[in-house]
N, C-alpha and C positions, 0 to 999 in steps of 0.2 A: 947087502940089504938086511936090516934089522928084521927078526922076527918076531916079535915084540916092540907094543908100545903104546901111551896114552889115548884110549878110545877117543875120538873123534881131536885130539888136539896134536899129536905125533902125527906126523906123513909120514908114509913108505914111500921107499922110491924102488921101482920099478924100474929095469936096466935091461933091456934086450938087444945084447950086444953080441960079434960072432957069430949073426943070422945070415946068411950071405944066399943068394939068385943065382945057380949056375950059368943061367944066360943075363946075369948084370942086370935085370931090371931093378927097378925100386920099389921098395919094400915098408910095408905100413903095418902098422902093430895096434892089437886090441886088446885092452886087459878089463877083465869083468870078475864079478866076486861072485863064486856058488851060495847059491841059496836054498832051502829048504821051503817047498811049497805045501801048500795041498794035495799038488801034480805030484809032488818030489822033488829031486836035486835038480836045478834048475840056477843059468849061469845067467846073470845080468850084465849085458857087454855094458862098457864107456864108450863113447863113441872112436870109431878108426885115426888114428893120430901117423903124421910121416916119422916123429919125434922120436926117439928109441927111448929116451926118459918118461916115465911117467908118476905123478906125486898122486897119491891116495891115501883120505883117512877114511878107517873102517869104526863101525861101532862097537861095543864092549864086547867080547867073546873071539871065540876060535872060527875063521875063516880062511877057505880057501881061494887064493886070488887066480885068476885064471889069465894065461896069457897065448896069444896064438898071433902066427904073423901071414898078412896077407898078399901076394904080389902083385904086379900091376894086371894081369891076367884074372885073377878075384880069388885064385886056387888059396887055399890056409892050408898051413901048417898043422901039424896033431896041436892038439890044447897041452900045454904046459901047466901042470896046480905048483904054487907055493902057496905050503902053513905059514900064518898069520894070527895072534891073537892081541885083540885089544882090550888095553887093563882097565878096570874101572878107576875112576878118577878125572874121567875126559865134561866135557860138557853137559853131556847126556849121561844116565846112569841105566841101568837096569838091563835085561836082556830076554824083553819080549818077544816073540817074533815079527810081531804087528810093529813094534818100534824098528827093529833091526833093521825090517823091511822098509820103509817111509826112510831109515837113514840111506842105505843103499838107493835107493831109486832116485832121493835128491842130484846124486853122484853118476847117473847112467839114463841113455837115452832107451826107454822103455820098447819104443820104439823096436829092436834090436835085439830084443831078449829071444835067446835061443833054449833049448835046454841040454844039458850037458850029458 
C-alpha cells in the first residue's frame, strides 16, 4: 500500500489480509480516517464492508487511516493506524480544517463516528 499520493485523485488501497476467527466465523472490516476536532482526535468510520479491499482518497495533508475488524459476534479487533499523506495537486487544494473535514465526511457514514 502506497503511503503517499495525489490528494483527492490517488486511491489507497487498503488490504486487510491474514485476519482470521479462531472459531471460522466471518469477518467484516471498517476503515475510518482520524481527525482532529474541537473534541480532539476523533476517528470517522466508512461504513462495515465483508470486502477485505478497500479504495480511499484522503485530502491534502498527513493522515491517519484507521482500521479495525469486526466478527460475526460485533466483538473488534484493537484499531490498526497507517500514515498516509496526500500531496497537494489533487482536485481540491488547501488544508483547512473545515475543508479536510467536509472531504472526509463525503467518504463516511457520520452516523458511526466514534472517537479514537
Amino acid at each position: 500500500c502506497a503511503s503517499e499520493g495525489a490528494s483527492l485523485i490517488d486511491e489507497f488501497e487498503v488490504i486487510c489480509e491474514e485476519w482470521v476467527d479462531d472459531e471460522e466465523t466471518a469477518l467484516a472490516y471498517k476503515v475510518g480516517l482520524e481527525v482532529q476536532t474541537e473534541r480532539g482526535s476523533e476517528v470517522r468510520w466508512m461504513d462495515t464492508r465483508l470486502e477485505r479491499r478497500r479504495r480511499i482518497r484522503i485530502p491534502v495533508g498527513q493522515w491517519r487511516v484507521a482500521v479495525t475488524v469486526v466478527d460475526e459476534s460485533g466483538a473488534e479487533s484493537e484499531v490498526v493506524y497507517l500514515s498516509v499523506r496526500g500531496l497537494a495537486g489533487g482536485r481540491r487544494q488547501g488544508g483547512a480544517v473545515e475543508e479536510a473535514l467536509a472531504v472526509v465526511n463525503e467518504q463516511v457514514d457520520l452516523g458511526n463516528s466514534n472517537t479514537a
